[in-house]
ROTI-934297 format. One record per atom (N, C-alpha, C, O): atom name; x, z, y; residue in three letters; residue number from 0. Coordinates in steps of 0.001 Angstrom, whole numbers. Layout:
N
+-------+---------+---------+---------+---------+-----+
| atomo |       x |       z |       y | residuo | num |
+-------+---------+---------+---------+---------+-----+
|    CA |       X |       Z |       Y |     ALA | NUM |
...
+-------+---------+---------+---------+---------+-----+
***
This chain:
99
+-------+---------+---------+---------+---------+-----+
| atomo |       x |       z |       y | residuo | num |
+-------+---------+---------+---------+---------+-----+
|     N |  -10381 |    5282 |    2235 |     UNK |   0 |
|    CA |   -9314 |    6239 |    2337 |     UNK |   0 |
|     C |   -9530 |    7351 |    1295 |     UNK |   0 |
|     O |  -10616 |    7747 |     873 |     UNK |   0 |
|     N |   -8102 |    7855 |     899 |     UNK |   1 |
|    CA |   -8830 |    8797 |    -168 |     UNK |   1 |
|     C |   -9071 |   10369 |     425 |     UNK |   1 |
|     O |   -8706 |   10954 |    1445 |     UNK |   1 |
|     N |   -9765 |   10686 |    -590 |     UNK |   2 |
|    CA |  -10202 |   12049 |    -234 |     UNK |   2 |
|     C |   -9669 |   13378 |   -1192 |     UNK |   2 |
|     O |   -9642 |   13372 |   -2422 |     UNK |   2 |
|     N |   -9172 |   14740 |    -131 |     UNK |   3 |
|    CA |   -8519 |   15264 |   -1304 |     UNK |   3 |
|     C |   -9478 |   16612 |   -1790 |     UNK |   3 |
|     O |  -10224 |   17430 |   -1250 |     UNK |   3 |
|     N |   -8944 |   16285 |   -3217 |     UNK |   4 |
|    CA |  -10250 |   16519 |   -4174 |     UNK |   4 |
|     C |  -10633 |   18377 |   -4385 |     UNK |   4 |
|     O |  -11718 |   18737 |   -4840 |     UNK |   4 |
|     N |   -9461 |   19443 |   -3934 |     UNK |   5 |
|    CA |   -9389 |   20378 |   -3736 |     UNK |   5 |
|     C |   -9957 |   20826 |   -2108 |     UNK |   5 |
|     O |  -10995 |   21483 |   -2190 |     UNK |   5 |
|     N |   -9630 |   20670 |   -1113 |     UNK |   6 |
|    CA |  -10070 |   20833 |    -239 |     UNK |   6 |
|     C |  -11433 |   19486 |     805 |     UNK |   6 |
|     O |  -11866 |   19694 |    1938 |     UNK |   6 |
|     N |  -11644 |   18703 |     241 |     UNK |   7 |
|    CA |  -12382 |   17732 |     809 |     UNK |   7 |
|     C |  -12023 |   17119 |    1889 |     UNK |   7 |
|     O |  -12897 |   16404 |    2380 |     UNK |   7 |
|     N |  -10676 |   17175 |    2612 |     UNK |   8 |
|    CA |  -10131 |   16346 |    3841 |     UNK |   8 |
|     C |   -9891 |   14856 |    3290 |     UNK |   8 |
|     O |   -9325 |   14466 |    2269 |     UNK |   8 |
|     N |  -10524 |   14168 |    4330 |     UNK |   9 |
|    CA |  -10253 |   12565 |    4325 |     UNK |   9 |
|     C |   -9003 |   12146 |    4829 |     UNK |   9 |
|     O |   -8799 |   12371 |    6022 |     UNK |   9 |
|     N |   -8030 |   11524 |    4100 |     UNK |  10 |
|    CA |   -6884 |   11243 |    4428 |     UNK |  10 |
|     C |   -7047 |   10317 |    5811 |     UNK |  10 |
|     O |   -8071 |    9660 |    5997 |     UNK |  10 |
|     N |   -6289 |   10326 |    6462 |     UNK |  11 |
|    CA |   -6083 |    9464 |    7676 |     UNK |  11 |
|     C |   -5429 |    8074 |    6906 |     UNK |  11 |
|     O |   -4949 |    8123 |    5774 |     UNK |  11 |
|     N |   -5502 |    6800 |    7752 |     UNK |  12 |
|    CA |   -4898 |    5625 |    7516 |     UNK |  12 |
|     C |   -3747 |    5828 |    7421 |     UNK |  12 |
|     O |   -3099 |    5328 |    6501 |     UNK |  12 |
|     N |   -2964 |    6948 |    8739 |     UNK |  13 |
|    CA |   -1594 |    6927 |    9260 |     UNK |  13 |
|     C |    -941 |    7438 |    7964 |     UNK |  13 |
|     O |     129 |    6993 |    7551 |     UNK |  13 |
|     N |   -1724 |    8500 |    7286 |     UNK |  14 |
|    CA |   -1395 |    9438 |    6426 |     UNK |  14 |
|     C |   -1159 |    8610 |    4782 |     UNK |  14 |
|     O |    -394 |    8823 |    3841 |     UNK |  14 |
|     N |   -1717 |    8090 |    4918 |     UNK |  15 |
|    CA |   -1772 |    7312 |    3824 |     UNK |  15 |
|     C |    -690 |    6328 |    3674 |     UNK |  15 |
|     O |    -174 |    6355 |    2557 |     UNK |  15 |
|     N |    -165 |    5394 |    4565 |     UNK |  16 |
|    CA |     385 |    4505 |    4494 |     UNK |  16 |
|     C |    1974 |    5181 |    4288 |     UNK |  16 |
|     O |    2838 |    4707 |    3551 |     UNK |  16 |
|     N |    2125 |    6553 |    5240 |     UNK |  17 |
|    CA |    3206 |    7671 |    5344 |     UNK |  17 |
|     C |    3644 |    7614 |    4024 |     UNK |  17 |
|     O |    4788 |    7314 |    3685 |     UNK |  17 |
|     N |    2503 |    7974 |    3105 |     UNK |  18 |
|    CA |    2488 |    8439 |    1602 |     UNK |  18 |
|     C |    3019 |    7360 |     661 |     UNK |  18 |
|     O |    3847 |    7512 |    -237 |     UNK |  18 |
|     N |    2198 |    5898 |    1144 |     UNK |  19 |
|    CA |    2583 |    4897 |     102 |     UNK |  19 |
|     C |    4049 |    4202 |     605 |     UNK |  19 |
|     O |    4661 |    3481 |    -183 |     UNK |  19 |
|     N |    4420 |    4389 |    1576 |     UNK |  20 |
|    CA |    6162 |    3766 |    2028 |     UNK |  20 |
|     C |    7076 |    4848 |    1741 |     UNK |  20 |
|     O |    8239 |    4572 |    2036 |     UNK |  20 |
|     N |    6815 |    6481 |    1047 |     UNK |  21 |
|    CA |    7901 |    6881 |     976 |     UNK |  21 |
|     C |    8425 |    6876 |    -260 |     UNK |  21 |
|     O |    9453 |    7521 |    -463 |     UNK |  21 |
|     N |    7726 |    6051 |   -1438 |     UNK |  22 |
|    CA |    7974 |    6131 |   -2672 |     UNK |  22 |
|     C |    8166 |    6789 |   -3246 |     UNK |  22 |
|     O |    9090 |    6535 |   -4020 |     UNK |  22 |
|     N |    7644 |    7859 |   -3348 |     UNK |  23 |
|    CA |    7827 |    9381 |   -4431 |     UNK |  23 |
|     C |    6207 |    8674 |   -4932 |     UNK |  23 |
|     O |    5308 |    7937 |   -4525 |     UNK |  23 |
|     N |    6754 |    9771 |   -6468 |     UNK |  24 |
|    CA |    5423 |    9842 |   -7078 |     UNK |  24 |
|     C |    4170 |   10425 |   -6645 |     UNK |  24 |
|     O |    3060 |    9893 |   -6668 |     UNK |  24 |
|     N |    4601 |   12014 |   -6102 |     UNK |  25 |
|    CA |    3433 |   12736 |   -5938 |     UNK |  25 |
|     C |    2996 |   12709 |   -4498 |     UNK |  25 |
|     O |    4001 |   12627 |   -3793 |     UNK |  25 |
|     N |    2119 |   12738 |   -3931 |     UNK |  26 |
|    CA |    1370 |   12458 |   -2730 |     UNK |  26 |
|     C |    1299 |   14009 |   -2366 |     UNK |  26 |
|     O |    1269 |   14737 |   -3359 |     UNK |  26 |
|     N |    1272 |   14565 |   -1296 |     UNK |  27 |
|    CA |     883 |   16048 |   -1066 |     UNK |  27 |
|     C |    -796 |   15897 |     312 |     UNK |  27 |
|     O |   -1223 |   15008 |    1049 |     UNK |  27 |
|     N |   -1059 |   16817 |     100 |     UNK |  28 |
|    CA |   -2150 |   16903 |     904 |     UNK |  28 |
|     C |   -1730 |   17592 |    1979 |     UNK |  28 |
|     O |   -1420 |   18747 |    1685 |     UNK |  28 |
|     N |   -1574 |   17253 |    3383 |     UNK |  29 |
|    CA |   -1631 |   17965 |    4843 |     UNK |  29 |
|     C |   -2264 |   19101 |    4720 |     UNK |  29 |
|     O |   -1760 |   20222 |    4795 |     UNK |  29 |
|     N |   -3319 |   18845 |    4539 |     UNK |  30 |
|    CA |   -4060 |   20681 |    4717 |     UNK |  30 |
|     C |   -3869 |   21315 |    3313 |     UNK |  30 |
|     O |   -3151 |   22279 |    3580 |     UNK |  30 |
|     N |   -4095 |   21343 |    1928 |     UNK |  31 |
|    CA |   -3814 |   22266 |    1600 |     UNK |  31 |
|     C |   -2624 |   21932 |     257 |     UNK |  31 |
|     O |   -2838 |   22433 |    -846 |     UNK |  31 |
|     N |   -1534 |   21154 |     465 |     UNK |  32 |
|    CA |    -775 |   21409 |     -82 |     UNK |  32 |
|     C |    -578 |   20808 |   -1636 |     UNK |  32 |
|     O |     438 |   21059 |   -2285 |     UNK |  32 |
|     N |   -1698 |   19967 |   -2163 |     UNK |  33 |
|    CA |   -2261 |   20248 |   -3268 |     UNK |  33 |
|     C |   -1452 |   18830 |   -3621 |     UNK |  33 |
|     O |   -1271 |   17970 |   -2759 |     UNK |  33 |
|     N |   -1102 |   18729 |   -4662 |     UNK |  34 |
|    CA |    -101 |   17082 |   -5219 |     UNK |  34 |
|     C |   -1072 |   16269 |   -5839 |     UNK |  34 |
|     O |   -1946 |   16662 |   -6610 |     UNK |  34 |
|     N |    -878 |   15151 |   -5473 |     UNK |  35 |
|    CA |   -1669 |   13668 |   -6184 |     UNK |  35 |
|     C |    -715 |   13150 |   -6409 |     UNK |  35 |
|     O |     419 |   13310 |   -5957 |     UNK |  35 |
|     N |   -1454 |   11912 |   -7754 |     UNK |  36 |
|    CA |    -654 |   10897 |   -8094 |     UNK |  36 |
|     C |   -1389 |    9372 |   -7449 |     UNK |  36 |
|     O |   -2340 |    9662 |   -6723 |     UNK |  36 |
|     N |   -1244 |    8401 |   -7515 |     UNK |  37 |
|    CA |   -1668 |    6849 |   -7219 |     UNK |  37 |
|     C |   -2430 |    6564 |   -8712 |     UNK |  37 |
|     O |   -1758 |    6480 |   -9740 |     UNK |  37 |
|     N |   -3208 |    6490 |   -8712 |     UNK |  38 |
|    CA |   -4189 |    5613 |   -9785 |     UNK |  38 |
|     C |   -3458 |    4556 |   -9745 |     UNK |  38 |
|     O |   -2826 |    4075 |   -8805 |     UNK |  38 |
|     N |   -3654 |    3988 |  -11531 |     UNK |  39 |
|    CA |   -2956 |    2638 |  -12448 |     UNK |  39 |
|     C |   -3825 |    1444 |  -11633 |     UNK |  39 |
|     O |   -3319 |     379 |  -11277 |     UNK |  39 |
|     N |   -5359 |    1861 |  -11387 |     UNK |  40 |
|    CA |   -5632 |     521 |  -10998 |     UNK |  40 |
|     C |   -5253 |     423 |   -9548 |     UNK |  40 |
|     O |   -4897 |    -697 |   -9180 |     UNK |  40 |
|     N |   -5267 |    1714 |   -8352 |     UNK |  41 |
|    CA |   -4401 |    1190 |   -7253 |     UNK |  41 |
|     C |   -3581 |    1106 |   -7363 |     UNK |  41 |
|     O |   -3239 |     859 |   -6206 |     UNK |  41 |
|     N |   -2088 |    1090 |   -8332 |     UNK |  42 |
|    CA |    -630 |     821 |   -8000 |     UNK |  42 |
|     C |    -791 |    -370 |   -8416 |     UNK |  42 |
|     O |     139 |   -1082 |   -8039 |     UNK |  42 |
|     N |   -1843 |   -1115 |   -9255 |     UNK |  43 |
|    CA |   -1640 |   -2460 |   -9778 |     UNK |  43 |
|     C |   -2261 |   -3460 |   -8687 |     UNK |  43 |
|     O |   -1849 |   -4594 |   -8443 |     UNK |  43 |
|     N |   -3578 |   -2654 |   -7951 |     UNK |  44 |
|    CA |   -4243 |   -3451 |   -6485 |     UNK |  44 |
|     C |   -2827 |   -3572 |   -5474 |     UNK |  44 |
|     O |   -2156 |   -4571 |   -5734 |     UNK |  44 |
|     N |   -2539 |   -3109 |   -4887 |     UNK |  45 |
|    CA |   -1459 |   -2933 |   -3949 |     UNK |  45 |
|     C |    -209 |   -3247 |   -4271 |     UNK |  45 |
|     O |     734 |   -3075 |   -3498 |     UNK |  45 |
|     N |    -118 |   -3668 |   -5285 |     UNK |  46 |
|    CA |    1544 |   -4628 |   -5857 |     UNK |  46 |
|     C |    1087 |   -5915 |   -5523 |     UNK |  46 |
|     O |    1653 |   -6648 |   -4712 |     UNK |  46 |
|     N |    -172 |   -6256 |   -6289 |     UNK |  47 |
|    CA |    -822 |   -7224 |   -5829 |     UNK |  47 |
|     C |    -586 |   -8236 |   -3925 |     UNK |  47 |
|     O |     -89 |   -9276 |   -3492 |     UNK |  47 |
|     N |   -1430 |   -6868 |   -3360 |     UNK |  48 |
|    CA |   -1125 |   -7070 |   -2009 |     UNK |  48 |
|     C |     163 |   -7064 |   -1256 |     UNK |  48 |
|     O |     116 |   -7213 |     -35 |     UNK |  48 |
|     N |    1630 |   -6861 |   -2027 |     UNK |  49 |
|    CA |    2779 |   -5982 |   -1367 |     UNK |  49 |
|     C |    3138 |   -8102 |   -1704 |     UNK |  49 |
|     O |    3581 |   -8766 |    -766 |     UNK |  49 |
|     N |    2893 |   -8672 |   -2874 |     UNK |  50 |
|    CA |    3194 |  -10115 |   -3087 |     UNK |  50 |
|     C |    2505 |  -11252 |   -2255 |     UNK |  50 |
|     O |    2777 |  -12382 |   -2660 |     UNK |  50 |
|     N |    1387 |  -11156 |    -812 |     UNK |  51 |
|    CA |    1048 |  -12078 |    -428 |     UNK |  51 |
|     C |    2121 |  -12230 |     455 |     UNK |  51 |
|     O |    1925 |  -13379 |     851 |     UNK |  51 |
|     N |    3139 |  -11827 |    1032 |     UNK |  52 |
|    CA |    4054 |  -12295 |    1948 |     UNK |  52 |
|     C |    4733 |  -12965 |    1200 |     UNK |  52 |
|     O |    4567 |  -14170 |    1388 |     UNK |  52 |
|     N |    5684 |  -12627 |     148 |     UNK |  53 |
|    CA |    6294 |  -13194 |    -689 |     UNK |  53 |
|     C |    5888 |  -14883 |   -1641 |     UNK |  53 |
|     O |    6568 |  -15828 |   -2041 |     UNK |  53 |
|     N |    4578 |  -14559 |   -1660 |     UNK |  54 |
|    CA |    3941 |  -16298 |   -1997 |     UNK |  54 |
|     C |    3505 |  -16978 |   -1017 |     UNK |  54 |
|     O |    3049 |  -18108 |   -1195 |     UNK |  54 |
|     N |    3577 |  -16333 |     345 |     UNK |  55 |
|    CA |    3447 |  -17539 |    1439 |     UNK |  55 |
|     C |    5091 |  -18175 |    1250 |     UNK |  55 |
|     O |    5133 |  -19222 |    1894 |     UNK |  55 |
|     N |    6176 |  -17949 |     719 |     UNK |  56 |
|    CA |    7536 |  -18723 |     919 |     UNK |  56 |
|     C |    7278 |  -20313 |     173 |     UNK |  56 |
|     O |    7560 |  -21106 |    1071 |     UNK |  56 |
|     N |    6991 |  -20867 |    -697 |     UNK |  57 |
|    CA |    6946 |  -21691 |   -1191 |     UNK |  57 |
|     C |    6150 |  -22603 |     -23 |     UNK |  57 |
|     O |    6595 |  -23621 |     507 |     UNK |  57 |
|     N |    4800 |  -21935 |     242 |     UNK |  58 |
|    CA |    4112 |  -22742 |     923 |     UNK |  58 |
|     C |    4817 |  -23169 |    2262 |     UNK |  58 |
|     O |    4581 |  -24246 |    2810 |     UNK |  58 |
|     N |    5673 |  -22265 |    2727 |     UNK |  59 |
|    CA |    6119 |  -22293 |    3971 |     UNK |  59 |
|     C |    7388 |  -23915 |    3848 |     UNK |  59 |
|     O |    7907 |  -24525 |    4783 |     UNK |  59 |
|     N |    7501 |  -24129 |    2571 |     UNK |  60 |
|    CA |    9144 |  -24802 |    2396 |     UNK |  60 |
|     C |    8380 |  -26163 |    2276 |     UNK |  60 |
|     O |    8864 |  -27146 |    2837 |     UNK |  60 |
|     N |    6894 |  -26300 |    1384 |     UNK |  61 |
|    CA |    6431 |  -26841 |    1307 |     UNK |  61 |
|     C |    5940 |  -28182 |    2541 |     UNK |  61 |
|     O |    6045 |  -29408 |    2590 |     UNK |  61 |
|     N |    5375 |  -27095 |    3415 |     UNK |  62 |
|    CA |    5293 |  -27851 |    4399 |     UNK |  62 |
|     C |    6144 |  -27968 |    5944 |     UNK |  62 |
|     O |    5758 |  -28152 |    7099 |     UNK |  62 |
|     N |    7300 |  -27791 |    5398 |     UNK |  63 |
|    CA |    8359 |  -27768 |    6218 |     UNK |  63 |
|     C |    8753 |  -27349 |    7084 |     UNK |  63 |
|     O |    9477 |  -28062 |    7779 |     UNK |  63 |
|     N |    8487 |  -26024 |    7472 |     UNK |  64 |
|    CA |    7758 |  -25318 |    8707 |     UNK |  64 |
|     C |    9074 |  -24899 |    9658 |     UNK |  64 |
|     O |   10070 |  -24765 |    8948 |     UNK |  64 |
|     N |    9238 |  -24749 |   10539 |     UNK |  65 |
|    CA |   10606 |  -24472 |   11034 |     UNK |  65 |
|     C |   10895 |  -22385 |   11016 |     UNK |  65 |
|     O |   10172 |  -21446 |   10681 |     UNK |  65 |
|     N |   12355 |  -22491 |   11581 |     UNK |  66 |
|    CA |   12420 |  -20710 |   10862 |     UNK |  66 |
|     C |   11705 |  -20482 |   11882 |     UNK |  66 |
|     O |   10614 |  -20711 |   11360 |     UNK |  66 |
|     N |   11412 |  -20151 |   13152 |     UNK |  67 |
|    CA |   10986 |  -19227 |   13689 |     UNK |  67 |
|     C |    9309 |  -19272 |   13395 |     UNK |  67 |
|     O |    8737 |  -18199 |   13207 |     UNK |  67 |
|     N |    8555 |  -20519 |   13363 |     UNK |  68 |
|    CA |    7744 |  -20539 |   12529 |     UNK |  68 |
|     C |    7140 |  -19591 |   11258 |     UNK |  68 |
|     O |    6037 |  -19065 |   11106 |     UNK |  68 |
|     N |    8154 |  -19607 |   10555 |     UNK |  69 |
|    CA |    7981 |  -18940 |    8866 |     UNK |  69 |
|     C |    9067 |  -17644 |    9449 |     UNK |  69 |
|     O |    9426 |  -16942 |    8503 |     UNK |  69 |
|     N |    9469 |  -17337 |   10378 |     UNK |  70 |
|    CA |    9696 |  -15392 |   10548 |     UNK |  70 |
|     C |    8237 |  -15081 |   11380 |     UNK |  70 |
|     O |    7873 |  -13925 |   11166 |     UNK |  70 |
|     N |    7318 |  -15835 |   12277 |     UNK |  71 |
|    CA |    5802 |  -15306 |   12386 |     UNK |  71 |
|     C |    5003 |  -15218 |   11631 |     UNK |  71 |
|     O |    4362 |  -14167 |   11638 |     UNK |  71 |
|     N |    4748 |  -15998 |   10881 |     UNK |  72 |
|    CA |    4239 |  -16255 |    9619 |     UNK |  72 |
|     C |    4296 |  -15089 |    8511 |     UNK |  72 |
|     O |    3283 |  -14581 |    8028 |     UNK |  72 |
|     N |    5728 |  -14700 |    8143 |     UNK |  73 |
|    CA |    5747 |  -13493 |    7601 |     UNK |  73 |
|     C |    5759 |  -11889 |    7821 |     UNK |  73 |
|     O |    5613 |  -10937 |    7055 |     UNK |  73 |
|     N |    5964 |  -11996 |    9009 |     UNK |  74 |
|    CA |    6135 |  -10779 |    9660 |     UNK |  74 |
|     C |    4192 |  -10540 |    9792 |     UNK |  74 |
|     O |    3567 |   -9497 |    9600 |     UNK |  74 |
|     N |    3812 |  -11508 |   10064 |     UNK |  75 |
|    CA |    2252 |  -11527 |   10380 |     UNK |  75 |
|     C |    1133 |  -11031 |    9003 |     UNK |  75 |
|     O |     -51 |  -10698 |    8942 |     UNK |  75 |
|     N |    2390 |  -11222 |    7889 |     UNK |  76 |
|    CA |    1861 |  -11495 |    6662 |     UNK |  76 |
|     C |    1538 |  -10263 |    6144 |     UNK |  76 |
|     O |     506 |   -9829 |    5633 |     UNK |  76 |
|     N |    3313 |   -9474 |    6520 |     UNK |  77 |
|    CA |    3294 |   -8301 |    5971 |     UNK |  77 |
|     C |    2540 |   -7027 |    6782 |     UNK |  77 |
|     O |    2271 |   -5890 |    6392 |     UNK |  77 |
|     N |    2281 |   -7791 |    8251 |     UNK |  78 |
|    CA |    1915 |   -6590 |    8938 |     UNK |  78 |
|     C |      79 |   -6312 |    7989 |     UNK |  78 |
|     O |    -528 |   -5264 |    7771 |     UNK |  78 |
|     N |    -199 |   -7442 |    7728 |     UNK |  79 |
|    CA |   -1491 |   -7463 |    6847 |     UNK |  79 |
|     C |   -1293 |   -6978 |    5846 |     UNK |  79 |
|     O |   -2193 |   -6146 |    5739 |     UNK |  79 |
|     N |    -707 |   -6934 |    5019 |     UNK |  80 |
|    CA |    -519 |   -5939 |    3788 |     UNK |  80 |
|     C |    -527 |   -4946 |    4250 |     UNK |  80 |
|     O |   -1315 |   -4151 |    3737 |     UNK |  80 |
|     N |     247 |   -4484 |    5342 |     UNK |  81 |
|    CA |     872 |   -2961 |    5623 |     UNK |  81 |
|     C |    -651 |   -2299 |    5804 |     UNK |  81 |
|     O |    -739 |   -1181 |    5296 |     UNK |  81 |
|     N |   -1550 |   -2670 |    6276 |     UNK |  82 |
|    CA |   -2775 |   -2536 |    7150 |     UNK |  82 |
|     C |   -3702 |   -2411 |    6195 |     UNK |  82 |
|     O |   -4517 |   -1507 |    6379 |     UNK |  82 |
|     N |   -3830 |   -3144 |    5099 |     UNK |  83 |
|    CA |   -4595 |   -2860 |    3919 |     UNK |  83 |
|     C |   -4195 |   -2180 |    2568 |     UNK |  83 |
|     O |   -4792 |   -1916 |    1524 |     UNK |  83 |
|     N |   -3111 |   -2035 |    2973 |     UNK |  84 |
|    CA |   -2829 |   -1014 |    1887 |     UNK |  84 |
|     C |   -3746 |     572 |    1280 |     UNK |  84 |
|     O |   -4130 |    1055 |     215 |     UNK |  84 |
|     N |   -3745 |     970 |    3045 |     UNK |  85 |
|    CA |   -4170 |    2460 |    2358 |     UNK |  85 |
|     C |   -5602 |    2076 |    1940 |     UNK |  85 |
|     O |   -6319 |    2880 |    1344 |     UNK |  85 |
|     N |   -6046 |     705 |    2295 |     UNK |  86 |
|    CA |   -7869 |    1074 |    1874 |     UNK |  86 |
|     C |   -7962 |     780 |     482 |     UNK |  86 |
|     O |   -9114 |     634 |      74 |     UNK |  86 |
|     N |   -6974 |     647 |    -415 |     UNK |  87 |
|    CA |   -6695 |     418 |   -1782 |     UNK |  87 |
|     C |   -6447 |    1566 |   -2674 |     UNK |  87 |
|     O |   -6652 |    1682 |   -3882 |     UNK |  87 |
|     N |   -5918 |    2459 |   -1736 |     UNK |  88 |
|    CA |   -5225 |    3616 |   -2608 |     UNK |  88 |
|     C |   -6526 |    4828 |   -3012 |     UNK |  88 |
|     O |   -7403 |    5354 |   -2326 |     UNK |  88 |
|     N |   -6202 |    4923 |   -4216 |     UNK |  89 |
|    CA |   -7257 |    6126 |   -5104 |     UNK |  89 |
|     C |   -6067 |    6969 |   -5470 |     UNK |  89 |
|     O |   -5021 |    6431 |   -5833 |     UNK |  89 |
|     N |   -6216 |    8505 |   -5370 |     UNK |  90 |
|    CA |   -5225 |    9055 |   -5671 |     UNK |  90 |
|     C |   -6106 |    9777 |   -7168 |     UNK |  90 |
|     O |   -7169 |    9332 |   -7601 |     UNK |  90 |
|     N |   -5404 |   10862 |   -7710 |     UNK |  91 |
|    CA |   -5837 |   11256 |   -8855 |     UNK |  91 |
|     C |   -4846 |   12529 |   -8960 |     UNK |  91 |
|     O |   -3699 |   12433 |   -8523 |     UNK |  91 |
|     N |   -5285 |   13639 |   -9509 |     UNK |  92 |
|    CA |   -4787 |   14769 |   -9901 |     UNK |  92 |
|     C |   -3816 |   14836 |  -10802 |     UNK |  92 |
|     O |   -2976 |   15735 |  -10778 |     UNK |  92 |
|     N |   -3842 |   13619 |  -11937 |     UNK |  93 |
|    CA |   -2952 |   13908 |  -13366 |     UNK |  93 |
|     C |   -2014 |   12425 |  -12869 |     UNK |  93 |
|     O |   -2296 |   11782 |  -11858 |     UNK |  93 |
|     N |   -1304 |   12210 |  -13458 |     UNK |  94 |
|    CA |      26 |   11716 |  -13414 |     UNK |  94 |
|     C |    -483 |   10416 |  -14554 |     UNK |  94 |
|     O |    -448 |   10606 |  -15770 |     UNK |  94 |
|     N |   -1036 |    8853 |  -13825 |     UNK |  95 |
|    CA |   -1166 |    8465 |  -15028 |     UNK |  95 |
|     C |    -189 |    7028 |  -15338 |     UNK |  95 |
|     O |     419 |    6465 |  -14428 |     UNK |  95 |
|     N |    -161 |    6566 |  -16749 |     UNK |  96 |
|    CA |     566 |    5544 |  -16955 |     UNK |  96 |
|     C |     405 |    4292 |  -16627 |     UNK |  96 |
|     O |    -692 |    3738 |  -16696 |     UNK |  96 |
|     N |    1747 |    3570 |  -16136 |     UNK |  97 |
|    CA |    1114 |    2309 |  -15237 |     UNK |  97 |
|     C |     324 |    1259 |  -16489 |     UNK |  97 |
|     O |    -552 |     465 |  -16147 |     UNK |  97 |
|     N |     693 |    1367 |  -17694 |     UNK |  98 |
|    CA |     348 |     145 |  -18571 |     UNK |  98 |
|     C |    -484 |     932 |  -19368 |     UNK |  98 |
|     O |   -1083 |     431 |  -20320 |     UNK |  98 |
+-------+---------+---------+---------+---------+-----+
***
């Protein structure tokens, strides 16, 4: 989880995940206010992870799976992404470029 670098509070899981589903750039800190950005190598880890639901579809067609089948399957998929997300995220003070 990250930690914020002005005041030393450890972000919560809840807090984190809050941060990465509302899609703004800058992250704010609960206690003191202070703005982060997402590090290039976590926005590139966690795109990563946001695509394992999305490449279970092939496999799912593959082996012929019925729908209610492949809506557990994915819902199961994404709740796992959702869950590992924040332990990916590094935040950073400066604003940096994804490439």
């Amino acid at each position: 989880m990250p930690t914020c670098q002005k005041c030393g509070i450890k972000w919560t899981w809840l807090d984190s995940i809050q941060k990465l589903v509302s899609f703004r750039k800058t992250m704010k800190c609960k206690n003191c206010g202070e703005k982060y950005y997402q590090s290039t190598s976590s926005r590139k880890t966690i795109s990563m992870i946001v695509l394992l639901p999305i490449l279970a579809i092939p496999i799912t067609v593959l082996f012929n799976l019925t729908l209610p089948t492949v809506f557990v399957l994915e819902l199961f998929l994404v709740l796992i992404s959702l869950s590992l997300m924040p332990l990916f995220l590094k935040i950073t003070d400066i604003e940096e470029p994804l490439w």
